[in-house]
C-alpha angles and dihedrals in degrees: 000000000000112000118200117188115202122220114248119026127198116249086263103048084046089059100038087061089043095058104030104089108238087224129052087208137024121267128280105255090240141023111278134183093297147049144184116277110261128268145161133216092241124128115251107248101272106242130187129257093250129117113285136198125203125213117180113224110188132010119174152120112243109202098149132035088269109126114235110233129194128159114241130224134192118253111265090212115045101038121179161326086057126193100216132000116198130197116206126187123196116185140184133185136162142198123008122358147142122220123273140202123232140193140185130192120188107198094359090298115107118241108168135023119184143171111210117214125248109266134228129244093259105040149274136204126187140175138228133194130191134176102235084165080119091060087044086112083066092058100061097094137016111296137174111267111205119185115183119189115152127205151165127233118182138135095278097031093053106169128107112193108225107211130197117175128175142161119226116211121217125202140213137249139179087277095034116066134194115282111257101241135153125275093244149002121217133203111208116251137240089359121196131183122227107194095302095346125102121210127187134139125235121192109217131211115283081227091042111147105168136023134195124189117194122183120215087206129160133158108240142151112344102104113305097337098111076067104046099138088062094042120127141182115288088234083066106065096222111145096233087065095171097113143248108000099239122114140184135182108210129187126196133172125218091355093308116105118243120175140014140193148144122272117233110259102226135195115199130203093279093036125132095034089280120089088185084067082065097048116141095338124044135215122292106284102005104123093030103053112198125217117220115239135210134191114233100171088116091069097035089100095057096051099056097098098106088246126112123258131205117237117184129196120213122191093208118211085035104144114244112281095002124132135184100117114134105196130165111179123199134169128220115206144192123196139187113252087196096059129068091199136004138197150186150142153247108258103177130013115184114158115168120221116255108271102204131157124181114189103199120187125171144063136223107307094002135091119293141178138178117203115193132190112178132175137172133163130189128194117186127175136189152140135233121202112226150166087257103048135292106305118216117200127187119196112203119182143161137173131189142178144198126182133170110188118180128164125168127232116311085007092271091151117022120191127190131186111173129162127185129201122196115163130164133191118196124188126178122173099334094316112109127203121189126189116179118185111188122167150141163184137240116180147137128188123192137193134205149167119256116261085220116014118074121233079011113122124192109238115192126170135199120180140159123197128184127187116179129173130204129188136159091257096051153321133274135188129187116186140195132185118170146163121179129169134180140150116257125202096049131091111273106254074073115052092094087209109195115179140164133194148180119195117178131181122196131180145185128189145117083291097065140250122322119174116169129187135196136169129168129186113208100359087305121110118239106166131038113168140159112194129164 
């Protein structure tokens, strides 16, 4: 049954799902064949009260690595401008199953990037929701829709993952106005990829004022990447050997460098070597993959020629040679109707060097640890000259990283304590914007042999995450507290899984308070509050 929580509830209805138990009996004493669907404390994208229309964009079963293709069309009846256009995703799978990551473009530009969770025997179906109102330019005309999800079906790995995805359109009205968006949304050209980078051109509006980049990027497959942030030197014998765990997403643009910024370090539904920690809810972001976003407005003013101009992508701390770096780049743009060109220039570049130490310490089959203290800032000035005025805009950006990474010998226990830092500071004639992402990670795994099976080991996991996201409009915080055990190495009816979890989600802004709770006890819910 699909659950949809709204996102701000009355004083009653607070107290009524305070008081109302999520679950009609207690929990079994161990995980059994199935689970609760997934969810997530997040709030549902807050729409108008407008009249909507619906158009379904994919519907499939992917059972192989084939991309699922459809045309879109605009929807006949609720033309634009539109003020909020919402994608929502609804998914089923049975059976057997890893997790999988998902992506969707619409007109070549990424829209949307996902991991699924690992289903039960028996079957689960969840639901996503994202706010795509900013690629609403896109949705104007008829445009190519591409959803890849691949996926493996076999006798032992049994799920298809049974896939529905639409956009609902909302209108306008005389109190509901069309969503402020950019003129138009660009896919980079002729991309290439050089070992992790990403290199493609893009040709701006002659008339372009402001420009936005933002970066689809995640670490998976290739080697140990999908677990950067517990990578370590080779000479350690760690079995994660990638490296020091530090990690950067850079953009430049004609070979200088123009924004930087820190990748999300996501754990997806089998992640941490325990599948139980993800049952029923998973990890903070995981089925709502965020791009990173830069703002390029400083060099808007040089690009204005008519001519393209390369971007590259690169994925810094990447090993040599190694690759595993998922990235899809697109650029948001305004423009001056009443220019036919405009131009600028750059007025200050100061990018700092990387500060980065890493203190190793171990060898093969003996303890080991990797301490890392990271810093980087970036300060990048221009002008556009406009219809309005001449428009100044200072880029202000840094990023930092600590990570303390210890495991004993044969990784028996792992610890990790890791902390990122990403905060920007925008100002533009006068006006300032801050976003500030801070968020982390406190875990530790261990692995040991079973008391009583022989060749079982006794996996348990505990692991906090924070994710919490300033700006200058509001506050929000995403939580997760978690502690799963099972026995590898036996069938799976034997595996006598036991977890327990409590994800939260608060918020602060000019809408009001939202503060969800929700904690489960061997993949069952037993607790759904809201609570301000």
């Amino acid at each position: 049954m699909r659950i949809r929580p709204v996102a701000f509830l009355s004083l009653s209805a607070l107290l009524l799902t305070w008081l109302t138990p999520a679950a009609a009996a207690p929990p079994p004493p161990e995980f059994g064949t199935d689970y609760d669907d997934p969810r997530t404390p997040a709030p549902a994208v807050a729409v108008p009260d407008t009249r909507h229309c619906e158009v379904q964009i994919v519907r499939n079963q992917f059972r192989n690595f084939d991309p699922y293709t459809s045309t879109y069309t605009p929807p006949a009846a609720c033309q634009g401008p539109w003020s909020k256009v919402v994608l929502r995703l609804h998914g089923a799978v049975k059976g057997v199953q890893y997790d999988r990551l998902g992506h969707i473009t619409i007109g070549g530009v990424g829209v949307f990037r996902t991991s699924t969770p690992e289903p039960s025997a028996d079957g689960i179906t969840w639901d996503v929701e994202k706010d795509v109102t900013s690629y609403a330019p896109l949705l104007t005309k008829a445009q190519p829709v591409v959803m890849e999800l691949g996926n493996v079906v076999n006798e032992t790995y049994t799920g298809v993952l049974d896939i529905t995805v639409t956009l609902d359109f909302y209108t306008t009205d005389r109190r509901t106005k069309p969503a402020k968006t950019a003129d138009v949304v660009l896919p980079l050209q002729d991309q290439r990829r050089e070992e992790s980078d990403l290199i493609g051109t893009a040709t701006l509006p002659r008339n372009t004022t402001r420009l936005l980049g933002e970066v689809y990027v995640t670490g998976s497959g290739g080697g140990c990447e999908e677990f950067w942030d517990t990578s370590a030197p080779a000479e350690t014998g760690y079995s994660c050997p990638d490296g020091s765990p530090y990690r950067e997403v850079d953009v430049s643009i004609d070979g200088k460098l123009a924004g930087i910024a820190l990748p999300y370090p996501y754990i997806y539904t089998g992640g941490w070597s325990n599948p139980y920690s993800w049952r029923p809810s998973p990890a903070p972001r995981a089925f709502d993959i965020k791009p990173l976003t830069y703002d390029l407005t400083p060099f808007a003013g040089l690009l204005t020629d008519g001519k393209p101009h390369q971007f590259r992508i690169h994925v810094n701390g990447v090993p040599a040679g190694q690759s595993g770096w998922f990235t899809v780049p697109n650029l948001h743009v305004w423009t001056d109707p009443q220019r036919a060109q405009t131009r600028g220039v750059l007025t200050a570049y100061d990018v700092a060097p990387l500060t980065k130490t890493d203190q190793v310490t171990g060898t093969p089959n003996q303890a080991g640890s990797v301490h890392t203290k990271a810093r980087r800032t970036a300060k990048i000035s221009g002008y556009v000259d406009t219809s309005a005025g001449r428009v100044r805009t200072t880029v202000q950006r840094t990023i930092s990283n600590t990570s303390e990474h210890t495991w004993d010998a044969g990784e028996s226990r792992d610890r990790l304590d890791a902390k990122w830092r990403d905060t920007t500071i925008v100002t533009s004639n006068g006006k300032t914007e801050l976003t500030d992402l801070d968020y982390g990670k406190t875990g530790l795994l261990t692995f040991l042999p079973h008391a009583t099976i022989p060749g079982g080991y006794d996996v348990v996991t505990d692991l906090k995450i924070h994710d919490t996201i300033r700006t200058t409009r509001g506050i929000s915080t995403e939580t997760y507290d978690g502690r799963a055990a099972w026995i590898y190495g036996v069938p799976r009816d034997q595996r006598h899984a036991t977890g327990v979890q409590t994800v939260r989600f608060k918020s602060l802004n000019s809408s009001g308070c939202y503060d969800h709770t929700l904690k489960a006890v061997n993949g069952i819910y037993t607790e759904d509050r809201y609570r301000c």
